[in-house]
N, C-alpha and C positions, 0 to 999 in steps of 0.2 A: 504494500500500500504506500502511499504517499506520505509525504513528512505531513503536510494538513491534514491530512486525512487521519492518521497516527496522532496528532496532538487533539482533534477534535472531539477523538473518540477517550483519549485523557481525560480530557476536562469532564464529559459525561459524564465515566467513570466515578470522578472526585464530586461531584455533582450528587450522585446516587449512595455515594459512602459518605459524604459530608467529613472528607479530609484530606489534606494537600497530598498525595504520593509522589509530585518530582517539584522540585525547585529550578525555576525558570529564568535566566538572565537571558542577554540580547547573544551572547555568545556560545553558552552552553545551556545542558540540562541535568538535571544531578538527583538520584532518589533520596525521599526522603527516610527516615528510618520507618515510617511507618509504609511508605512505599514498599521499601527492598523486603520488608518480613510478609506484606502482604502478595507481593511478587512469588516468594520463595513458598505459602502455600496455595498459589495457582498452578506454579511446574505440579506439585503432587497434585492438584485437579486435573491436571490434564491428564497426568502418567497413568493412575486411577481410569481415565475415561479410557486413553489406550490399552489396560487390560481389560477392559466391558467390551471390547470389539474386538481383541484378541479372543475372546472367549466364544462370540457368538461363532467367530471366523470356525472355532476349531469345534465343533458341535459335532461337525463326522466323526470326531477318537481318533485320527492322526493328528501326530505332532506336526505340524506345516506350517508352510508361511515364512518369514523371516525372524531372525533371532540377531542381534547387537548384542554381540560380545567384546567388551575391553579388557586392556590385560597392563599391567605394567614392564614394561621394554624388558627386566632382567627376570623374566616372568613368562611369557608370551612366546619370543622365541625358540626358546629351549621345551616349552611340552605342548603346542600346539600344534608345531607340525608333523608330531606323533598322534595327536587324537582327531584332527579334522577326516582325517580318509576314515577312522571308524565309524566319527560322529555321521557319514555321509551316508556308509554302508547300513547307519541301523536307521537311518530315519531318511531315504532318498528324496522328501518330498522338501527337506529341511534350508533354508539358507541362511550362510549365518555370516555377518558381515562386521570384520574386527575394526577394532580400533586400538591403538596402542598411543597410550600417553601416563601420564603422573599420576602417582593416587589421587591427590585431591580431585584433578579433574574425571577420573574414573568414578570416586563419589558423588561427585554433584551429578556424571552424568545419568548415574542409576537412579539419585533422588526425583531429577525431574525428567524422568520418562526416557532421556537422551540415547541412555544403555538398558539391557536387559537383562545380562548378564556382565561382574566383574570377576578378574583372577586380580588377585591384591595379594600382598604379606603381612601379616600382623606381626608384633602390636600395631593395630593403628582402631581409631577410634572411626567403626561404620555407623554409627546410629541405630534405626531401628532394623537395619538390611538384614535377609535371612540369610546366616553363614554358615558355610558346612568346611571344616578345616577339612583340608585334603594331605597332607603329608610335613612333617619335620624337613627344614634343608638349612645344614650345616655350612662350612664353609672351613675351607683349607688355602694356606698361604702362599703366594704365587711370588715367585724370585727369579731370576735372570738366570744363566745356567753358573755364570760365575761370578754370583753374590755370596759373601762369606757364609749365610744359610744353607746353602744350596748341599750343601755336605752331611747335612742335620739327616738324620729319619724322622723326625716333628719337629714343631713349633711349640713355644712356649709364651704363654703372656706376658714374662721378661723381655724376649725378643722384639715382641711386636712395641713395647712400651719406648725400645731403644731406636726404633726409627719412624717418621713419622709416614703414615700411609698412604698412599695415592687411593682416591675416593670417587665414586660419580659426584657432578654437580650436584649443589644444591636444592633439593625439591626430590631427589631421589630417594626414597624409603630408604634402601637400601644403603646409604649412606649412612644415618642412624644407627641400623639394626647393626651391621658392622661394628661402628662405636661403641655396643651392648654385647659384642661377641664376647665378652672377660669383663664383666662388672666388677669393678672396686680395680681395674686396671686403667691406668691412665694411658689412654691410648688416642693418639694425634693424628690433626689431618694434615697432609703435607701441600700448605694453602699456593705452592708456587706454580701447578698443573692441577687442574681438574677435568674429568673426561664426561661425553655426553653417553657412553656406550661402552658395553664392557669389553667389545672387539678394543677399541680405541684404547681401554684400559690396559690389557693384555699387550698389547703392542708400544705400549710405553716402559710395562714390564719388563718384556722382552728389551726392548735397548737399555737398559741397566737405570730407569731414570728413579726407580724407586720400585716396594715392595705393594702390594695388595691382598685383600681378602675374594674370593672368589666361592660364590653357592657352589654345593655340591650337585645341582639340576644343570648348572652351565657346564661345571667339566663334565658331568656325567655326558650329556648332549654333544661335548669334542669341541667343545668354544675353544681350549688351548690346543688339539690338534695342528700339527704344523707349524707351531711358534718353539722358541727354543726358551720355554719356560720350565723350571723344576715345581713341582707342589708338593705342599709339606703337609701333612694331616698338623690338625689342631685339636688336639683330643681336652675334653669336657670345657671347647666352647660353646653359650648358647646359641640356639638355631635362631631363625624366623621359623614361623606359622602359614605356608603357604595355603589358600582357601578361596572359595568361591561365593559370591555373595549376590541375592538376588532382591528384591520388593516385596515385602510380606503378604500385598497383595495378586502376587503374581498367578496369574492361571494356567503356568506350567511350570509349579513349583514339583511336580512328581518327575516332571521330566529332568530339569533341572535338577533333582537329587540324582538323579541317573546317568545326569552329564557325572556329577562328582565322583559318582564311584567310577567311572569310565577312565580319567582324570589319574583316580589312585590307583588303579591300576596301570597306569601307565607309568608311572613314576617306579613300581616296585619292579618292573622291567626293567626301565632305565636303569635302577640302581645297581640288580644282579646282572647286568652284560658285560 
C-alpha cells in the first residue's frame, strides 16, 4: 500500500483505540511504547490466524503444504542436510523452506508467525515456544598442526585460560555457550579477529592465528576435513542443549515431534561413524 494510505489507516487505528501508537515528526516516524507492545501482540494474531488455515488446509490427514524452518548457521549446516532427503521421503507432499540467521531473529520469527519451525541451542530464553531438546553437543579444541597443544591427547581449562580464543561474532549463541564451556574458568575472547562462520573460523585456525572451540555436530559432519587442524577432546566440559522449538498453538505439533525424533536420530548416526 501506499505511504497515505499506510498512515491513514494509522490514525483510524488510534482513533478506534483512543491512543497514540507512533510518534510523528516532518522527518521520521517512531512507535510509541504502547504502539511496539500492541504491535508485538498482532504478529501473535496473525501467526494464531495462520495456524486456523493451516489446519482447515490439512483436514485430509496428510502433512502438506509448506513448513519455515530456521536454524542457527552453527546448527543448520551440519544436521540438515542429513534429514531433508528423509524428511522428503516420509512426507513427499511436504515443502519446507529454510532460513538461517541468529537466535534472536529465529525467535521473533517463530513468535510472529514468520517461522514454523526453529533449530536453536540452549541456554537461551524461548518464551512460551514448544521445545523438545534433541541431543547434548560438546565441543573439542581446534589448534594448528604446530601449536605447542597440538602434542597434548586433551585439553585442559588451564590451557584454554592461557590463551585467549578466537570466537564467532557477536550475536552468535555460540559465542556465549563456548564462554560457559569451564564455569568458574576464566576464559577470553581474542577481540583482534572475529569470524562470521565457522568454515572462516577453522581456516584462521588453521594459519596459526589462534586456538578455538568447535561443537562436536561440526567435526562430526567433517567441517575440519581437509584443513591441517589437530582437535583435542575436552573432557567434563559443559555442552549446549541442541532442540527444536515450535508455537504452542501449532496444528502440527504431532508432526513436529516426529521431525525431532527424526533429528535424534540422526545425530546418534552422526556420532557413531
Amino acid at each position: 500500500m501506499t505511504q497515505s494510505t499506510l498512515s491513514t489507516g494509522l490514525k483510524e487505528l488510534e482513533g478506534r483505540l483512543g491512543v497514540v501508537l507512533a510518534e510523528r515528526t516532518r522527518h521520521s516516524v517512531m512507535m510509541t511504547p504502547t504502539g511496539t507492545e500492541i504491535a508485538a501482540r498482532a504478529r501473535k494474531v496473525l501467526a494464531s490466524i495462520k495456524d486456523i488455515e493451516t489446519v482447515a488446509r490439512q483436514r485430509s490427514g496428510a502433512f502438506q503444504g509448506e513448513v519455515r524452518l530456521g536454524a542457527i548457521p552453527t546448527v543448520g549446516p551440519f544436521l540438515l542436510p542429513h534429514a531433508l532427503p528423509q524428511i522428503r521421503r516420509r512426507w513427499p507432499d511436504l515443502r519446507i523452506f529454510l532460513r538461517e540467521e541468529l537466535t534472536d531473529s529465529l525467535v521473533e520469527g517463530l513468535t510472529a508467525g514468520r517461522l514454523d519451525l526453529i533449530l536453536v541451542a540452549r541456554p537461551y530464553e524461548l518464551g512460551d515456544a514448544i521445545v523438545q531438546p534433541l541431543f547434548q553437543d560438546g565441543y573439542q579444541l581446534a589448534v594448528s598442526n604446530n601449536h605447542p597443544l597440538a602434542i597434548k591427547g586433551a585439553a585442559s581449562p588451564d590451557d584454554l585460560s592461557q590463551t585467549p580464543l578466537l570466537l564467532l561474532e557477536r550475536g552468535h549463541c555460540l559465542q556465549r555457550h563456548a564462554l560457559s564451556a569451564f564455569p568458574g574458568t576464566d576464559l577470553r575472547v581474542d577481540d583482534s579477529f572475529a569470524a562470521t562462520s565457522l568454515p572462516t573460523l577453522i581456516s584462521m585456525v588453521e594459519e596459526g592465528l589462534g586456538i578455538t572451540l568447535l561443537p562436536d555436530l561440526a567435526v562430526d559432519a567433517g567441517a575440519t576435513r581437509g584443513h591441517e587442524v589437530t582437535l583435542l577432546p575436552l573432557p567434563g566440559c559443559c555442552p549446549r542443549e541442541v532442540a527444536l522449538a515450535w508455537r504452542p498453538g501449532s496444528p502440527h505439533a504431532t508432526e513436529f515431534a516426529q521431525i525431532a525424533a527424526l533429528f535424534r536420530d540422526i545425530r546418534v548416526t552422526q556420532h557413531s561413524e
